[in-house]
LUMPAKE-302238 format. One record per residue: x, y, z of N, C-alpha, C, O in turn. Coordinates in steps of 0.2 Angstrom, whole numbers, plus 5000, padded with zeros to 4 digits. Example, Ala and Ser with C-alpha at 12.3 -4.5 7.8 and 13.67 -1.06 7.14 Angstrom:
! residues 2
[sedren [5066; 4972; 5039]; [5062; 4978; 5039]; [5066; 4984; 5039]; [5071; 4983; 5042]]
[sedren [5064; 4989; 5035]; [5068; 4995; 5036]; [5064; 5000; 5039]; [5067; 5006; 5040]]
END
This chain:
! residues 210
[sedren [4982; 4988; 4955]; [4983; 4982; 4959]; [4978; 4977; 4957]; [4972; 4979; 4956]]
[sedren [4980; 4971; 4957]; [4975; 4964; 4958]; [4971; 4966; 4964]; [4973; 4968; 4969]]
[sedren [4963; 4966; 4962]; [4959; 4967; 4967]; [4960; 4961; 4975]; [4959; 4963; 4981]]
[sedren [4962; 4954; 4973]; [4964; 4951; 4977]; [4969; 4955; 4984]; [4969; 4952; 4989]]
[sedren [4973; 4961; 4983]; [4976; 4963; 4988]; [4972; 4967; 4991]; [4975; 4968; 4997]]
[sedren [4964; 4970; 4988]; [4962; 4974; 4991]; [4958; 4970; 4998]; [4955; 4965; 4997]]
[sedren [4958; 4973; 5005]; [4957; 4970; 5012]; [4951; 4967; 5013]; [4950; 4961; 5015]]
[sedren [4946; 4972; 5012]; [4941; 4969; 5012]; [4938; 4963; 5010]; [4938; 4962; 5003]]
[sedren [4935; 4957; 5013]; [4934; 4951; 5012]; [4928; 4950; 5005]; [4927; 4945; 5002]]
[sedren [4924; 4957; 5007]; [4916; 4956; 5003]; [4919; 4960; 4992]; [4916; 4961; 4987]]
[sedren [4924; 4961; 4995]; [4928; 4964; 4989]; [4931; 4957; 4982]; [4935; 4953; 4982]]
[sedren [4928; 4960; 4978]; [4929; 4956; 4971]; [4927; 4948; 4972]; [4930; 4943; 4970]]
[sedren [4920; 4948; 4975]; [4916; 4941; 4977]; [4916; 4936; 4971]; [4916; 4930; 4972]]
[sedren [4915; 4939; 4963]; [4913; 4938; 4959]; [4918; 4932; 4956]; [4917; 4926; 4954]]
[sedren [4925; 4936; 4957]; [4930; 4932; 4954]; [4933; 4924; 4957]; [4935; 4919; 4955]]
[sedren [4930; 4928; 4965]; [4935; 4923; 4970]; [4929; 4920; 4973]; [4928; 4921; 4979]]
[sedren [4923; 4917; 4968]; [4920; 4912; 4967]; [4920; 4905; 4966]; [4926; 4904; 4968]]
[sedren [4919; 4901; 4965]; [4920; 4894; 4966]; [4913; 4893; 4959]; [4907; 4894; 4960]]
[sedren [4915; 4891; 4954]; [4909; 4889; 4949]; [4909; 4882; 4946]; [4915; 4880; 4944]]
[sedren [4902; 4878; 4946]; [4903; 4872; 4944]; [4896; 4872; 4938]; [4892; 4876; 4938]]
[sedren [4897; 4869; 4934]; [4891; 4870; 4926]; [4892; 4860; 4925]; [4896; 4856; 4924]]
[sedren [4885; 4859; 4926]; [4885; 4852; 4924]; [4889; 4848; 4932]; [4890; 4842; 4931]]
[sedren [4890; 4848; 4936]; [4893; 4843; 4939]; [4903; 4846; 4940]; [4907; 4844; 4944]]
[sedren [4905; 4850; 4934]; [4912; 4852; 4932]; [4913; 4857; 4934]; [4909; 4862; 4935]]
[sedren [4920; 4857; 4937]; [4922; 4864; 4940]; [4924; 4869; 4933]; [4927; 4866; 4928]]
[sedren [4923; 4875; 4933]; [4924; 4879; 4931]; [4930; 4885; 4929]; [4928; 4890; 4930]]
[sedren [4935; 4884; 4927]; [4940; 4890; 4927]; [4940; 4895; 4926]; [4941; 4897; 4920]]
[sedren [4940; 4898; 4931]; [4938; 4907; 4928]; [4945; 4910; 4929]; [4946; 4915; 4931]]
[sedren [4951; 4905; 4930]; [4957; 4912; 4932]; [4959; 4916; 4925]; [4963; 4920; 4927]]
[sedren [4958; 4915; 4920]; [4959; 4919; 4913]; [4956; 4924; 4916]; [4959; 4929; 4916]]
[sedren [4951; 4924; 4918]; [4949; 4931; 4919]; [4950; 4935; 4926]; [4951; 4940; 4927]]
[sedren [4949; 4930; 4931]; [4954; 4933; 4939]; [4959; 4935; 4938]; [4962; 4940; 4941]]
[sedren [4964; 4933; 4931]; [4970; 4934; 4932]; [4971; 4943; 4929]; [4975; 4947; 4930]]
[sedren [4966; 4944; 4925]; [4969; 4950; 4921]; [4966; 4956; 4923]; [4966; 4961; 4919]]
[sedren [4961; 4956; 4929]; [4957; 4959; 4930]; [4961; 4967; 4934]; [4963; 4965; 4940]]
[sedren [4961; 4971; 4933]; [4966; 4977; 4942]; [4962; 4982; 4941]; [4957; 4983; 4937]]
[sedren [4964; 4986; 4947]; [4958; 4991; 4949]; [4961; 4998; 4951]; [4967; 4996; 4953]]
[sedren [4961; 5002; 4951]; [4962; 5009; 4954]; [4959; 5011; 4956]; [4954; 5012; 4952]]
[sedren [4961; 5017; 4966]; [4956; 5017; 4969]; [4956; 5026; 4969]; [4961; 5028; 4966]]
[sedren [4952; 5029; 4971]; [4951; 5036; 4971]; [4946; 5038; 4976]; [4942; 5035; 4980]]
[sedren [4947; 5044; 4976]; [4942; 5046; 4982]; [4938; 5053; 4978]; [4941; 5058; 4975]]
[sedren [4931; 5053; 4978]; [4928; 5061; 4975]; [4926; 5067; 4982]; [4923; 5072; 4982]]
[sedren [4932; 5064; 4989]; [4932; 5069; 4995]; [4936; 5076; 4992]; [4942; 5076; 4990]]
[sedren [4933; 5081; 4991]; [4937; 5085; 4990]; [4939; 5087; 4994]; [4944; 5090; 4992]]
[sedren [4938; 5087; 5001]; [4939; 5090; 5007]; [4943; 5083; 5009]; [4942; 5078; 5006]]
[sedren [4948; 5084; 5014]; [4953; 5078; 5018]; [4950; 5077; 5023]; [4948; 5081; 5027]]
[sedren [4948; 5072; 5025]; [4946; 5068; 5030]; [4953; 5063; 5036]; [4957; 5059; 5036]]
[sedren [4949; 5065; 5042]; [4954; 5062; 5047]; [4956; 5055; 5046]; [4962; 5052; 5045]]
[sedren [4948; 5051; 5045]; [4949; 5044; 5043]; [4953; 5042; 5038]; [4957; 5038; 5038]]
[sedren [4951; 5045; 5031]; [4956; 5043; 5026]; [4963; 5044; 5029]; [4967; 5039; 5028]]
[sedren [4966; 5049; 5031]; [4974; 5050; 5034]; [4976; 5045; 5037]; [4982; 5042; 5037]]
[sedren [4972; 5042; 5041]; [4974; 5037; 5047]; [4974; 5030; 5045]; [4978; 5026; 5047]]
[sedren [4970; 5029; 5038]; [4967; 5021; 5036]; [4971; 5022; 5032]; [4973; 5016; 5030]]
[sedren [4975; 5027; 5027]; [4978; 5026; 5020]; [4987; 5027; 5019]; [4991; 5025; 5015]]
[sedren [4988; 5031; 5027]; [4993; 5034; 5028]; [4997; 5033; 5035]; [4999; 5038; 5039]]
[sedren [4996; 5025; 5037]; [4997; 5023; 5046]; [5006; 5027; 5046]; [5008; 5031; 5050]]
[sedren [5009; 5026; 5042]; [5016; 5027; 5045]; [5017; 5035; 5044]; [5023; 5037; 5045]]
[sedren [5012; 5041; 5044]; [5009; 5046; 5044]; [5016; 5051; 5039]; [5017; 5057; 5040]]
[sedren [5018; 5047; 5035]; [5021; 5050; 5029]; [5017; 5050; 5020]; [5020; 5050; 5015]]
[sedren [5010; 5049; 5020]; [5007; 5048; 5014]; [5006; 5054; 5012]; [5007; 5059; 5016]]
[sedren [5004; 5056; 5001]; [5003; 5060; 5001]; [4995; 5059; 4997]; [4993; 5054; 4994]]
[sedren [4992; 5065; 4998]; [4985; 5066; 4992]; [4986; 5068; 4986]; [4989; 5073; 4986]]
[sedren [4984; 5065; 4982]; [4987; 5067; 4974]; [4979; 5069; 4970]; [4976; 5064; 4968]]
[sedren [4978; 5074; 4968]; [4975; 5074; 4963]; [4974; 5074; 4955]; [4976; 5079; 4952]]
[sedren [4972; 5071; 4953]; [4972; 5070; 4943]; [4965; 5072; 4942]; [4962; 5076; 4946]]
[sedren [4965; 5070; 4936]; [4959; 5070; 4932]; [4954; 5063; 4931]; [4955; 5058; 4935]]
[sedren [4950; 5063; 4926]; [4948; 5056; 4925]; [4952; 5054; 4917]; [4953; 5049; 4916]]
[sedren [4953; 5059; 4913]; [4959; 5061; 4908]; [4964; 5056; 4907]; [4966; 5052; 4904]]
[sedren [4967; 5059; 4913]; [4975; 5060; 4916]; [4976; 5054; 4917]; [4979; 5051; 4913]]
[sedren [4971; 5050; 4923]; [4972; 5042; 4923]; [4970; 5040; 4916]; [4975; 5036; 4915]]
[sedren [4967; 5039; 4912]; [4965; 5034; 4907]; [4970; 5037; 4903]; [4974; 5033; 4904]]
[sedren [4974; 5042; 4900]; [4980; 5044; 4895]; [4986; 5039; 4892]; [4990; 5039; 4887]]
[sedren [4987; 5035; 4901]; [4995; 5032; 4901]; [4992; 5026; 4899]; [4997; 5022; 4898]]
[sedren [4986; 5023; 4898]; [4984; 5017; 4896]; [4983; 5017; 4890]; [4986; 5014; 4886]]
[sedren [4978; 5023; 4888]; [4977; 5021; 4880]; [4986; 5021; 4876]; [4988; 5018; 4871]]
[sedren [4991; 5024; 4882]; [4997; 5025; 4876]; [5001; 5020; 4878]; [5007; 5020; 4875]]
[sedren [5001; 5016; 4881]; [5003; 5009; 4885]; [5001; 5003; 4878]; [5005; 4999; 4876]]
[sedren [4993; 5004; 4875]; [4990; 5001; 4872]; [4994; 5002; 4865]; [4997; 4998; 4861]]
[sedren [4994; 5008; 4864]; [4996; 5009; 4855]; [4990; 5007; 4852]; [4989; 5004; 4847]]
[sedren [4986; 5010; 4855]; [4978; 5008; 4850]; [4972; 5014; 4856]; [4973; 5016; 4862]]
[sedren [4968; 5016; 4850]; [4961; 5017; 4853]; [4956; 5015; 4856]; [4951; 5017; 4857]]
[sedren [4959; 5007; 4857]; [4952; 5004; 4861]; [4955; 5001; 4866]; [4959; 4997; 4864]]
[sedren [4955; 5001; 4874]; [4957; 4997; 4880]; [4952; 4995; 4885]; [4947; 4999; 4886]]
[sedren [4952; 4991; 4886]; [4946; 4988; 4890]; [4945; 4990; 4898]; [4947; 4987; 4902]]
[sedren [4943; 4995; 4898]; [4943; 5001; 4903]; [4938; 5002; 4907]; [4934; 5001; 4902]]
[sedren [4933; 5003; 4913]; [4931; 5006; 4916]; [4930; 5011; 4920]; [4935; 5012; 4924]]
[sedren [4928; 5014; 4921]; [4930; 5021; 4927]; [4922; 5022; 4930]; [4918; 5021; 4925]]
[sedren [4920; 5023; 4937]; [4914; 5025; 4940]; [4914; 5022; 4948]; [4918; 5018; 4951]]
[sedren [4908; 5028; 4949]; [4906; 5026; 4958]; [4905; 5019; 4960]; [4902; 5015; 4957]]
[sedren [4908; 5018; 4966]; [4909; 5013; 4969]; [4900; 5014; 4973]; [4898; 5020; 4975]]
[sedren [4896; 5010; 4973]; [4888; 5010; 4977]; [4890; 5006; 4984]; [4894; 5003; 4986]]
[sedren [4886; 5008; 4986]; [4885; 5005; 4994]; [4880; 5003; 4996]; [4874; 5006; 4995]]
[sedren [4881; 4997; 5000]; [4875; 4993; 5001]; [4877; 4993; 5009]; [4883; 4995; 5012]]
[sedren [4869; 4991; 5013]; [4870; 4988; 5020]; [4873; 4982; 5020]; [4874; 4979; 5015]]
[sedren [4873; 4978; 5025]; [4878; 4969; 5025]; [4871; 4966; 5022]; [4871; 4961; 5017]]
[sedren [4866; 4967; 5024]; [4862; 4959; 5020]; [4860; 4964; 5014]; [4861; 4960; 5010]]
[sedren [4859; 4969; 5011]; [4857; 4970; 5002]; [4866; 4968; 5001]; [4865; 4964; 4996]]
[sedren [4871; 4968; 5003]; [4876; 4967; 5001]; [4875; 4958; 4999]; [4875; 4956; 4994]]
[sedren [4875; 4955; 5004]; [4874; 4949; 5002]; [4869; 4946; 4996]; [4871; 4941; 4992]]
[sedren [4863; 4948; 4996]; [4859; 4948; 4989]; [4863; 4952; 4983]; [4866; 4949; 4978]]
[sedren [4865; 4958; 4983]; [4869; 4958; 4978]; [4875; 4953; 4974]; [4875; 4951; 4968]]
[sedren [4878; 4951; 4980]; [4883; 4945; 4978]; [4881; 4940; 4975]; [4884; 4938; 4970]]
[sedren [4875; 4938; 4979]; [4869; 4931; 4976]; [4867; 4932; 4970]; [4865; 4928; 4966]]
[sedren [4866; 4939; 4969]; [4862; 4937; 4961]; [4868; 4941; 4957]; [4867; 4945; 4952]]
[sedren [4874; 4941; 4958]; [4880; 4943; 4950]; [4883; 4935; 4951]; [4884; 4932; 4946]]
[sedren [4883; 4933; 4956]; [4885; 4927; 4955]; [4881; 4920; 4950]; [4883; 4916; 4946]]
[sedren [4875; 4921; 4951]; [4870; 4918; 4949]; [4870; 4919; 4940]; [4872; 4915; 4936]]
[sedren [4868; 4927; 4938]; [4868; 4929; 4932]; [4874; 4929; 4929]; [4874; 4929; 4923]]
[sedren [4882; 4929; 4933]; [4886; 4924; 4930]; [4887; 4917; 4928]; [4890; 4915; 4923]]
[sedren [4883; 4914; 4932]; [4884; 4906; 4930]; [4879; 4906; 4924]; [4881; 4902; 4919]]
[sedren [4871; 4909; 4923]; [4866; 4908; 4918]; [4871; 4912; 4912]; [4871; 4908; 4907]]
[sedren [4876; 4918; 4911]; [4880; 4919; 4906]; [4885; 4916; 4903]; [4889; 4918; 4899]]
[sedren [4886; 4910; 4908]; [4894; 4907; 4908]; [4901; 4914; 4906]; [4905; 4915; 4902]]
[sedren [4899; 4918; 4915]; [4907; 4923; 4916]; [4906; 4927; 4908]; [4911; 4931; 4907]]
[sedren [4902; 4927; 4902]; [4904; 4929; 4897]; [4903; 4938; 4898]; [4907; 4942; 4896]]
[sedren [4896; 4940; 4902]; [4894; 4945; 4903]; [4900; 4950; 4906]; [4901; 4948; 4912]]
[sedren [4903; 4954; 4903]; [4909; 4957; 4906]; [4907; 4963; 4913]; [4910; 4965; 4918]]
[sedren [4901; 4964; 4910]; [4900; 4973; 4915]; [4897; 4968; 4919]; [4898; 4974; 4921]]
[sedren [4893; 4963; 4923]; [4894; 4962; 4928]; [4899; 4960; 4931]; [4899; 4962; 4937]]
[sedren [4905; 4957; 4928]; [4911; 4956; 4933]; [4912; 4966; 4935]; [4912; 4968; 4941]]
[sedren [4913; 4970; 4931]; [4915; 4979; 4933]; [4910; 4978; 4939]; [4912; 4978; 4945]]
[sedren [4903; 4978; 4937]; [4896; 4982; 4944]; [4899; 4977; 4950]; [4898; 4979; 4955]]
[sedren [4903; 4971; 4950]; [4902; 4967; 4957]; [4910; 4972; 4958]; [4908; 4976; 4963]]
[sedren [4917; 4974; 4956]; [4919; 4977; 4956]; [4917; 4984; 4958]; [4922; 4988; 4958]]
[sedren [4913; 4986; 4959]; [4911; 4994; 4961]; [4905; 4994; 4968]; [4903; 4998; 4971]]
[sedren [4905; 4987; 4971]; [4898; 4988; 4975]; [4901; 4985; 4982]; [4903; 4979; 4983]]
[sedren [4901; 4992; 4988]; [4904; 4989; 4993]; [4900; 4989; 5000]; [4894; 4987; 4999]]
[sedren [4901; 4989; 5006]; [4897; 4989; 5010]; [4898; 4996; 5015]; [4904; 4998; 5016]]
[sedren [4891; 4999; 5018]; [4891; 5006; 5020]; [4896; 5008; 5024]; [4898; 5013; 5024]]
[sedren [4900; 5001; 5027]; [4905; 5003; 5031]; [4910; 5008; 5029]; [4913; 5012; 5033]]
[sedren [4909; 5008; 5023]; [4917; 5013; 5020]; [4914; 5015; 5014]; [4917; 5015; 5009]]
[sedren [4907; 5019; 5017]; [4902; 5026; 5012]; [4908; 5031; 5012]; [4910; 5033; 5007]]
[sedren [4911; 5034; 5018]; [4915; 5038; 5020]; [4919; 5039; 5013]; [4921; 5044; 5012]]
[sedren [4922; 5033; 5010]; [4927; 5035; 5007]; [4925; 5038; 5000]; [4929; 5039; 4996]]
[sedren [4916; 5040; 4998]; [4918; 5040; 4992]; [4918; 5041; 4986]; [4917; 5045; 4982]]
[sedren [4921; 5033; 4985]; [4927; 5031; 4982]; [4925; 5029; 4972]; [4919; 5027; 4971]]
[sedren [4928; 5030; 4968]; [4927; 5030; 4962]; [4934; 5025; 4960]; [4940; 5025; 4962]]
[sedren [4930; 5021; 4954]; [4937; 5015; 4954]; [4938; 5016; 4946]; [4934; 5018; 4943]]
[sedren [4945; 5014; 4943]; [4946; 5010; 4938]; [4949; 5005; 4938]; [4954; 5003; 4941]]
[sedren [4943; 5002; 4930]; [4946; 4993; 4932]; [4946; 4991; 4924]; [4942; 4991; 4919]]
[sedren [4953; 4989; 4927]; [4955; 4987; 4918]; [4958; 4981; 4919]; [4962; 4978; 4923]]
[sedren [4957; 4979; 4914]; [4957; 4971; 4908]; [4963; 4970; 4906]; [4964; 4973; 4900]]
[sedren [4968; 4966; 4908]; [4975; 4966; 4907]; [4976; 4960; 4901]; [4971; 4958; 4898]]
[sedren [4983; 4959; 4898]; [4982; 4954; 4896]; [4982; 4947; 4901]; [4982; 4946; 4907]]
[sedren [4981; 4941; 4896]; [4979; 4936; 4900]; [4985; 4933; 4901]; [4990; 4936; 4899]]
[sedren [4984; 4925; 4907]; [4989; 4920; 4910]; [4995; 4925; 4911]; [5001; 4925; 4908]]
[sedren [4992; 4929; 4918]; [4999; 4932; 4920]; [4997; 4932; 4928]; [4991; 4933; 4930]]
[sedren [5003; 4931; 4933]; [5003; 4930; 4940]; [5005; 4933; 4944]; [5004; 4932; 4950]]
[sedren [5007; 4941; 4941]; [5010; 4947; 4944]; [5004; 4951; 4947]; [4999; 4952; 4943]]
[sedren [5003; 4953; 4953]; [4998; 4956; 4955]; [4998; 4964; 4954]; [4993; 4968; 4953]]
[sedren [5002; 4965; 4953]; [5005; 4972; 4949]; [5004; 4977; 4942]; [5007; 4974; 4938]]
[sedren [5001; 4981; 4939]; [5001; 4984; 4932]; [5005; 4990; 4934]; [5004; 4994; 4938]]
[sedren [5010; 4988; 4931]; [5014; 4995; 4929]; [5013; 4997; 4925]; [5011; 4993; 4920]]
[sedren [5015; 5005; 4923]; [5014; 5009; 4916]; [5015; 5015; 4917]; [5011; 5018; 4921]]
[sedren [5019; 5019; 4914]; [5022; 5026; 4914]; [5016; 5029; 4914]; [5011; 5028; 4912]]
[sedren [5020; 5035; 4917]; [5014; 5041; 4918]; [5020; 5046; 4917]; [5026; 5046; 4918]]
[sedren [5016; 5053; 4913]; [5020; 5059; 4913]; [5018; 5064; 4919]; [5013; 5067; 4918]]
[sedren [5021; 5064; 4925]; [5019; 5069; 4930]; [5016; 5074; 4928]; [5010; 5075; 4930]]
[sedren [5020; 5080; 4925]; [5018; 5085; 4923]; [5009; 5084; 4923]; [5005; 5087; 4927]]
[sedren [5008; 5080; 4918]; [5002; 5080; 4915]; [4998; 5077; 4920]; [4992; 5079; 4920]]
[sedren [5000; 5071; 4924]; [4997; 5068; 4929]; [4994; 5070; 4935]; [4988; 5068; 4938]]
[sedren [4999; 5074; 4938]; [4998; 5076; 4945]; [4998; 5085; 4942]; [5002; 5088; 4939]]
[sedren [4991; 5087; 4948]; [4989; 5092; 4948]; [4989; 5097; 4954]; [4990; 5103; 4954]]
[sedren [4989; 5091; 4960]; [4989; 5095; 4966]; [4994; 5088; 4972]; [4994; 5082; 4972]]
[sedren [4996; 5091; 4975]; [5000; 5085; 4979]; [4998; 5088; 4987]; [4999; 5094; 4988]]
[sedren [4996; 5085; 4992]; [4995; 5087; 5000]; [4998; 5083; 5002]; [4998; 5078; 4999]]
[sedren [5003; 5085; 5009]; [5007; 5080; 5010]; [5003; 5079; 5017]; [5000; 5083; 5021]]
[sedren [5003; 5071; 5018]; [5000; 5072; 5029]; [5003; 5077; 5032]; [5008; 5080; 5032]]
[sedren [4996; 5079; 5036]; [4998; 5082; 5041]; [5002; 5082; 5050]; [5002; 5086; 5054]]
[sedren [5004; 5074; 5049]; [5008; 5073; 5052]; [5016; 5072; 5053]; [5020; 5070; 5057]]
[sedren [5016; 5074; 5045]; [5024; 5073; 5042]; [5026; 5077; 5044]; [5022; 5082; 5046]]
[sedren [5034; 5078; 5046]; [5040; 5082; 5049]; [5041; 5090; 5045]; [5044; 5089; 5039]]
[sedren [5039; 5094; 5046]; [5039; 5100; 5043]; [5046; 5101; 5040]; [5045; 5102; 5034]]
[sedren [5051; 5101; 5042]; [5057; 5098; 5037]; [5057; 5095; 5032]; [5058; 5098; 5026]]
[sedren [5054; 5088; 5034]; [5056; 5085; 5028]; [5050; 5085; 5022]; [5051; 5082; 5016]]
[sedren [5043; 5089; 5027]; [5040; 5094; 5021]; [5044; 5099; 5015]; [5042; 5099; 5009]]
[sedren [5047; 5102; 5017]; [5050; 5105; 5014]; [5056; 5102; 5009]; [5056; 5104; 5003]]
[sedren [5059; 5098; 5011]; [5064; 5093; 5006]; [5061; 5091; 5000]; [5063; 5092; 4995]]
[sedren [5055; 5088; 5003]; [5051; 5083; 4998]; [5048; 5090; 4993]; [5048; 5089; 4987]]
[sedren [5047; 5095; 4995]; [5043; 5100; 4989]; [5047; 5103; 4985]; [5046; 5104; 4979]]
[sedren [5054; 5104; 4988]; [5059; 5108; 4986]; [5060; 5104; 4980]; [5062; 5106; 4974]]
[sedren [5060; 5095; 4981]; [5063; 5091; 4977]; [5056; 5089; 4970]; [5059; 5086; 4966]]
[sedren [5050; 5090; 4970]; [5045; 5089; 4966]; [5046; 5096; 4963]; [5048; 5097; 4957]]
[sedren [5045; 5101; 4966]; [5045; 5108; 4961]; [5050; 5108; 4955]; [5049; 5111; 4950]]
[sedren [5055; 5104; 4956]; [5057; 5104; 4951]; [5057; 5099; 4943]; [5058; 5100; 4937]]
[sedren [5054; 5094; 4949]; [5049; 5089; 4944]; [5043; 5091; 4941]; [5043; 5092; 4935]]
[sedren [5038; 5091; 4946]; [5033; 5096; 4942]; [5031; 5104; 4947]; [5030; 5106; 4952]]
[sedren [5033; 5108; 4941]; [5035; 5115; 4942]; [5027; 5118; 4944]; [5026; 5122; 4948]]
[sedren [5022; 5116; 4940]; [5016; 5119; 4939]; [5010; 5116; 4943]; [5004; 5117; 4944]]
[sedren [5015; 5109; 4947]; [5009; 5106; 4951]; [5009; 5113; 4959]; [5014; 5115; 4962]]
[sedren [5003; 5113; 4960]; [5001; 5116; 4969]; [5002; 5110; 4976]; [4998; 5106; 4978]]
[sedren [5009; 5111; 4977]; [5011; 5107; 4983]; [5010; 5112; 4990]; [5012; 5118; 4990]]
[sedren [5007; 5107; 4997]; [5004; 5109; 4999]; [5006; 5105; 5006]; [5007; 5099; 5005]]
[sedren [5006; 5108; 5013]; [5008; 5104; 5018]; [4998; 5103; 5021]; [4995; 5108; 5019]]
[sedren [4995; 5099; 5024]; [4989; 5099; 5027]; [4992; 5101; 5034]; [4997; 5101; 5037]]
[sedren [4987; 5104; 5035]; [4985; 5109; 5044]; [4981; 5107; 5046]; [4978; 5111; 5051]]
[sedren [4977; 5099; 5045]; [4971; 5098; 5049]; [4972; 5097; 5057]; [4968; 5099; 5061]]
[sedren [4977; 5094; 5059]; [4981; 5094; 5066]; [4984; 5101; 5069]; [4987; 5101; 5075]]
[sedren [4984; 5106; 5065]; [4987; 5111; 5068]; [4981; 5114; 5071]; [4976; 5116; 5068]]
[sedren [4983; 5116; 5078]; [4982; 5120; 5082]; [4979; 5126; 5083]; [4982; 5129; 5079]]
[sedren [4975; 5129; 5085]; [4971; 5135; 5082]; [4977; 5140; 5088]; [4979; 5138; 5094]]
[sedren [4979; 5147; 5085]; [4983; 5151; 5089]; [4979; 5154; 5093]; [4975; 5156; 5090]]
[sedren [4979; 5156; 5099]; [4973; 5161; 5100]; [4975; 5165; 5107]; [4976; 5163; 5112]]
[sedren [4975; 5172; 5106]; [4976; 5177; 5111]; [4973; 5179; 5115]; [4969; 5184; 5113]]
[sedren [4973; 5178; 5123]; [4967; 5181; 5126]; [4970; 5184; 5128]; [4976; 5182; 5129]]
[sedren [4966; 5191; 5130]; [4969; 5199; 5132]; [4966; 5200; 5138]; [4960; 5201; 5139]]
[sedren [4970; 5201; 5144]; [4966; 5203; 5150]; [4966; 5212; 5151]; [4971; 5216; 5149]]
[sedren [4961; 5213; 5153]; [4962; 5222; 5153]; [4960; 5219; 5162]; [4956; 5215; 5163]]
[sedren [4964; 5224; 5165]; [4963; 5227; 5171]; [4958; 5232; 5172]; [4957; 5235; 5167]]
[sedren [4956; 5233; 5175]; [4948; 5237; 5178]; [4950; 5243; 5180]; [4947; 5248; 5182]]
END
């Protein structure tokens, strides 16, 4: 997606800048415009927070890939071996280093005139401790130019794609089942899986009489 959808306001500073050189406003949307991101998590373990913040209508699922498996459907999207690609951790700042951060990519953008590419990526990866929790590992890819679509679409081969599927754990046990019955078919060799983080511990206590 256009990082522009992502909520957080301290997210993609760099872009949704305002630049003037000499007295002159500056156009940087050739490059706001082609820039997207994909978000990931390196939790191997499910967290309550992620369930709650990623999946309100409490039907989301967790998918596992590779770092592979995401870059594969772009090189073959491209028809070339070169895409203008990144993938890497998201860093975390408290609110005031996060502010100096901001200040000095913005800065060293204006002394490169936007030409320097991997600081627009590093302001793209750098977020505040608020949501350490998640993480989070991004890719961010360079679309082409003069387009208004907040969207990058592009096939993916499941099979090869998805490796592991967990469904919320607050999804309808039924229609857990529908939904696996109906992937197993699609991908035979992915491990689909119901989460138990809300399930109840069973527990039997035994009275013996004296």
């Amino acid at each position: 997606v256009h990082p522009s959808m992502w909520d957080d306001p301290y997210e993609n500073f760099l872009l949704k800048s305002k630049f003037k050189w000499n007295g002159f406003n500056i156009d940087v949307s050739n490059l706001r415009d082609r820039v997207f991101g994909q978000c990931w998590t390196l939790n191997s373990q499910e967290t309550d927070a992620l369930w709650r913040i990623y999946s309100p209508e409490k039907d989301g699922v967790r998918l596992k890939s590779s770092i592979k498996q995401v870059f594969a459907p772009l090189v073959a999207q491209n028809n070339d071996w070169y895409i203008s690609a990144y993938f890497g951790k998201v860093r975390y700042f408290n609110q005031e280093r996060m502010k100096k951060v901001m200040q000095n990519y913005v800065l060293k953008s204006l002394n490169f005139g936007l030409t320097n590419g991997i600081d627009i990526i590093y302001s793209l990866m750098s977020k505040r401790e608020a949501f350490k929790h998640e993480k989070e590992v991004r890719l961010v890819y360079r679309g082409t130019p003069n387009r208004s679509d907040k969207l990058h679409e592009y096939s993916i081969n499941p099979q090869k794609f998805i490796h592991e599927l967990l469904f919320d754990p607050r999804i309808d046990e039924q229609d857990y089942q529908n939904y696996k019955e109906q992937l197993q078919i699609l991908i035979p060799k992915c491990l689909i899986s119901h989460s138990d983080l809300y399930k109840g511990p069973d527990f039997t206590v035994i009275i013996k009489d004296e």
